[in-house]
Every structure is written in C-alpha cells, then in structure tokens.
N, C-alpha and C positions, 0 to 999 in steps of 0.2 A: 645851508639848506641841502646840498649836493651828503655831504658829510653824512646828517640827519637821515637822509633815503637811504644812503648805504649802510648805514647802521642798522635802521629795520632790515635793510634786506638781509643780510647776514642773519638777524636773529629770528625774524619770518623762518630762515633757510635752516638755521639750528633748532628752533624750537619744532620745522616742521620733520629735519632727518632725524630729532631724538623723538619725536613720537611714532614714526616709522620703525625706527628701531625698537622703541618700547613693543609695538604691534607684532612686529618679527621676531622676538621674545614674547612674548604671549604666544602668538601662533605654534610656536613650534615646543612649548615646555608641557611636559605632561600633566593631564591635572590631576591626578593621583587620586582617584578615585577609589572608594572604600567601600564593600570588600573588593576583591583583587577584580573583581568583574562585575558590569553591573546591566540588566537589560534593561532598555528604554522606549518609549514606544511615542510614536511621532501621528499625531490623526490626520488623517487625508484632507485635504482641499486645503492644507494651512501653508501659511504664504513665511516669507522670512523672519520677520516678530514674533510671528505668531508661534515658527518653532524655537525660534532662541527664548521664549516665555517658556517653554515647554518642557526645554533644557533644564532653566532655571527650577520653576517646579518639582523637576524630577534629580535635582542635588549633582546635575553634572556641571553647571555654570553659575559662578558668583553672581555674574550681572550677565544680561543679554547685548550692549551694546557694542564691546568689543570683536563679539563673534558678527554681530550684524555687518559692521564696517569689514569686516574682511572678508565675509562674502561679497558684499557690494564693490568690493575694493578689486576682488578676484573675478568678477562677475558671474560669479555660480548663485545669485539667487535666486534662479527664474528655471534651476535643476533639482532641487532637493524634493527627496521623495520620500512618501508617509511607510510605515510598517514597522515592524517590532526589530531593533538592533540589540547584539551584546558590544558591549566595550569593555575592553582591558584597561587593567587599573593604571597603564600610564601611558596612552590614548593622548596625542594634543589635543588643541581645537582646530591645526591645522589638518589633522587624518582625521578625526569627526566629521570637518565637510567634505573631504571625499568619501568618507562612506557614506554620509546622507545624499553626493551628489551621484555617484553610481550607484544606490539602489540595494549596497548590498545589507541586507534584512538578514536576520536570526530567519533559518526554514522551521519549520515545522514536517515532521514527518507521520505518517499511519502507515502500518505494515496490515497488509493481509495474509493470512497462512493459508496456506495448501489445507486443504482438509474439511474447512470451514464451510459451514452453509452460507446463504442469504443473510438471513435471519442472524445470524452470527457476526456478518461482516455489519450490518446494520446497526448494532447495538455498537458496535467500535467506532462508526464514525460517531454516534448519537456521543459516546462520552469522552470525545477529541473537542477538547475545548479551543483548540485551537482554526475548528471551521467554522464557515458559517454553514449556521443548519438550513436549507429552504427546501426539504423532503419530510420533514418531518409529518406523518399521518398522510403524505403522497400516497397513494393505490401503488403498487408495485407494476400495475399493467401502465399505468401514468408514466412511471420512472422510466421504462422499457423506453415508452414509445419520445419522452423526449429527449433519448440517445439515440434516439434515428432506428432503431435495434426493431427486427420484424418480427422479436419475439416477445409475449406477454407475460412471460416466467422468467424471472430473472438469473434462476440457480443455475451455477455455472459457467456463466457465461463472463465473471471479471478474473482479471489475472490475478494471481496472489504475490503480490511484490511492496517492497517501500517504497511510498509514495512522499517526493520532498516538497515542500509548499510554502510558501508566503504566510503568514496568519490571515485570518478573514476571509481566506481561500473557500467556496461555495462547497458543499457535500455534492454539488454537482458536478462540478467541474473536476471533482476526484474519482467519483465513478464515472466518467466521459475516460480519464486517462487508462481508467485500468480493465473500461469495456472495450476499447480500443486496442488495447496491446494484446488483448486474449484474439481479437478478431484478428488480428496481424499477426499474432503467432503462429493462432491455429490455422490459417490459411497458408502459411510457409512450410508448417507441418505436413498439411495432406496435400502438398503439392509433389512433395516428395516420399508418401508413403509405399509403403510396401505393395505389391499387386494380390488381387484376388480374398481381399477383405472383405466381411459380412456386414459393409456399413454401404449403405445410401446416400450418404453425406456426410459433411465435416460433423455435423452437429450428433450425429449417432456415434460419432468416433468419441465425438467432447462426453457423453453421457459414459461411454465404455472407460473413457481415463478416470471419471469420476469414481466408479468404480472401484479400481483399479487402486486407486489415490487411497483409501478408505478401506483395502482390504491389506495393502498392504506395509509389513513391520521394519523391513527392512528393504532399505532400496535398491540393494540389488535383484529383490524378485520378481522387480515390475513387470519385467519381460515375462516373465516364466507365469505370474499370473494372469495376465491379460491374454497367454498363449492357452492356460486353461479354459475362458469362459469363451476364445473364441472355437477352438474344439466345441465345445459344446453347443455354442450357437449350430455349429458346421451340422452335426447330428440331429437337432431338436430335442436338443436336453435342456431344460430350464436352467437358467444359470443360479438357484438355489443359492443367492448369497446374503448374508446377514444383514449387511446395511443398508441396502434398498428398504428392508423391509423395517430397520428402524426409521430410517425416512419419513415409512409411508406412515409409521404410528404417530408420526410428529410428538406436540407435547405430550402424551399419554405413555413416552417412552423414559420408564426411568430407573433405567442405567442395567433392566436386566431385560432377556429376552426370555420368551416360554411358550411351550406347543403349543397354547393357544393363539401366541401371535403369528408364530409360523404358517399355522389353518386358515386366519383372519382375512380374508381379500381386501387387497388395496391395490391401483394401479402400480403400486410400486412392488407388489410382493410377488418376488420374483421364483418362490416357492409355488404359489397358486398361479400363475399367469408364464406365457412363455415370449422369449424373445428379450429386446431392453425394454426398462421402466421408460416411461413419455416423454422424461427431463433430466437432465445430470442430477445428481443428491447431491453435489458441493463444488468445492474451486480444485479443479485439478492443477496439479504443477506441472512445469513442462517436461519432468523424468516420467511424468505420468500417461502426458499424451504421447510422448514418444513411444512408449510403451506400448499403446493402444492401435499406435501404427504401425512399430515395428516388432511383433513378438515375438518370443521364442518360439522355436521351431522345434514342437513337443505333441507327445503322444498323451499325454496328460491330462487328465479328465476331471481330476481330484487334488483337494491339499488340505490337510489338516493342521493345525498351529500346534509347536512344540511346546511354546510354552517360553520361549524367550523372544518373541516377535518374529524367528522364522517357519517358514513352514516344508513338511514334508511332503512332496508329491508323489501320485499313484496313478498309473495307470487305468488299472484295472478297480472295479469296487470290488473286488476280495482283497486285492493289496490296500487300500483305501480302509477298509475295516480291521485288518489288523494295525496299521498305522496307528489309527483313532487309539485302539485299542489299547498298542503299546505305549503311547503320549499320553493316555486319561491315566492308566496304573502308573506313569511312572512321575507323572505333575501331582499327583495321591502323596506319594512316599516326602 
C-alpha cells in the first residue's frame, strides 16, 4: 500500500513538473505571428476569458486556456487593461501579459499646425478616427465654456502641437490638452515680455502672434514683423494686413483677394478699422508669440514680399513704394 502512494506520488510529481514545464515553454516561445506585426484591440470591462477569447478571434492564440492558467497562475488577472496594442511577430504569451498588464496601448496621435484656424482644427479632429467624437454639432460658445475658458470664440486660443492618446480618447479631452498648454504658455510668455507694449493683456498679445504667425514666410522675420505692426499701432496707422482681412471674408474667400475686399468693412478688416481685430485669425506658434513679445527694435513701418517668402522692409513709404515696385517688375521677368 505504502509502495502504491509513493508511486502516485512521484507520478502526481512528474506529471505535475512536466506540465509546468510544458507551460514555461509555451510562456516564453514566440508565437510568430503573421505579418511581422499585428494590432489587436482588447474591449473594456472584459474580464480574463473574455480577453483570451478575444486573442483567439483576433489569430494571436490557438486556444485561450493556456494563456488563462498563467495569468491565474501569475496572478495578473484582476490587471489586464482594454485598448488597441501592436505586437511583434515574435511576441510570447508571456510579454503579451505584461503588455496587457501595464497598459501599454498603440497611441494614437493628431498634430495641430501653427497657422491653422478653428474651423480647420475642427475638421482634423472630425476625421481622426481614432477619437471619440462628443462635440460634434456642439455651439463653439458650448465648447469654450466646458473648458472652463471665459472666452466664447475659440480662435486661437489652443496650442498647435502633437497630441499622443489612447484610442477612444474623447475630442474633448484633446482640446482640454491643447487649451491648456496655450494658457500655460502664453502666461510664461508675458510674464516675461518686453516693457512698454501696445497690448492690455495677454489675449491682445495672442491676436498680435496670430498675426504675425500668418504674415509671416520665413521664420526668422517674426521679430522684425511684429516690430512693424507694433510701430504702427504706436502711431495710429492701421495695421493694413491681408489676413485679417481674409479671415473676416470667411467662406466667400477664395484663394484671391481684390479692392473690393480691401473697402468691404469687417471687424476684422484692418484696412477699414484701426487698432487689432476682436479675436486672434488662427493658432499661433510659440516663435510667434514670442515674437509678438519681444520685437525687433525697428523703425519700420512697411514690408513688402519678395517673392521667395521673405520680405523687404521700409522705412519710409517712398522707400516702401519703390520696394513694391522693384519686387512687382522683377517677380514679372
């Protein structure tokens, strides 16, 4: 009888370390997954079966019960978290459950550009399939007020930067990021701007970068034009610049401008009206606001575009009209 019990027990003992070891091979052999990489995506509230079914489905697990038993075995099944992964084509199933068990997810990214309106940024997130929409046909005064934001116009006021994300990530909680960085920017900005500027607040600085952002072709002459329009401000010379005034045409603006828009009164036409327009025209960058904080230190009243994106400044409009002059006959030839 004694014999008999230590018989099982040795084979209990061998049959239970060679299925240990069979598991410790499985765990750790890659499962060569075709093509070389493959993304998978795991639904939220699902419990341990539920994602090793889900595996299975999605051609990265023969069977789900092996994977089950060594999470249960490892105690990680009360950690694994939902969202979109990539996996390398030779991936075990033991690094499969630490990536499911820390969370790390494929991001998703949306870039905003400098330059860009509202209405621009708007249509980016709409065809980022990677959000979730819940602004869609929102009032834009709506959008403002549930970022806290005490403005009802939203131009200008989000950072232009990549934003990295989770999938399913809300179109809200992306503009929350990038209204926030603008606010925390531009409040480090004019903490530290220049003395004896023509602005009343940050927010009149943020419309002068937008500006600014929008006139100019090359980066180095951000200083140098934002030292133009604030000369002019200084004076009470309208700051006559073109893109306010395509702004204020909104859709009816297409793709040329002509004296009769120039004449047209809009709050934004800074040809008929003096001072700045009401609201930034787009997302300034932060070479822009800087710009708008700290400008060159110019006598400079005038610039007309050469014709390769930079421009030539003038003093004086007599030198400003031969400028024009020589740059219209020589962009001709």
């Amino acid at each position: 009888m004694i014999k008999r019990i230590k018989k099982w027990l040795w084979l209990s003992l061998f049959l239970t370390g060679a299925l240990l070891a069979g598991l410790v091979y499985y765990a750790i052999s890659p499962l060569k997954l075709q093509p070389n990489s493959q993304e998978i995506s795991i639904q939220a509230n699902s419990g341990l079966k539920s994602i090793a079914k889900q595996l299975v489905r999605q051609g990265v697990l023969s069977e789900p019960w092996r994977f089950i038993f060594i999470a249960k075995l490892l105690n990680k099944e009360a950690y694994l978290q939902a969202g979109e992964y990539t996996l390398n084509k030779n991936v075990s199933p033991y690094q499969l459950l630490l990536s499911l068990n820390h969370g790390k997810t494929t991001q998703a990214s949306i870039t905003f550009i400098e330059g860009h309106t509202f209405y621009q940024l708007q249509t980016k997130i709409k065809k980022n399939d990677a959000l979730e929409q819940t602004l869609v046909n929102v009032p834009e005064a709506e959008i403002m007020k549930s970022l806290g934001s005490p403005y009802t116009v939203a131009e200008g006021l989000f950072f232009p930067d990549t934003f990295y994300f989770n999938r399913n990530t809300s179109d809200a909680a992306i503009l929350q990021r990038s209204y926030l960085s603008m606010q925390n920017k531009l409040a480090n900005a004019w903490a530290k701007r220049d003395a004896n500027l023509p602005y009343k607040n940050s927010y009149q600085a943020l419309i002068m970068a937008s500006i600014v952002e929008k006139e100019t072709g090359k980066a180095g002459e951000r200083p140098m034009i934002a030292g133009v329009f604030i000369n002019r401000l200084a004076i009470g010379m309208r700051l006559q610049t073109d893109p306010t005034v395509i702004y204020g045409m909104g859709r009816r603006y297409d793709g040329n401008i002509r004296k009769q828009d120039l004449l047209s009164d809009t709050p934004y036409n800074t040809y008929t009206r003096s001072g700045l327009p009401p609201t930034p025209i787009a997302m300034p960058g932060m070479a822009a606001i800087e710009a708008a904080l700290h400008p060159a230190k110019t006598k400079a009243l005038y610039f007309v575009g050469k014709g390769d994106g930079s421009h030539a400044f003038s003093n004086t409009l007599a030198e400003h009209n031969a400028a024009v002059a020589h740059y219209q006959l020589k962009n001709k030839k």
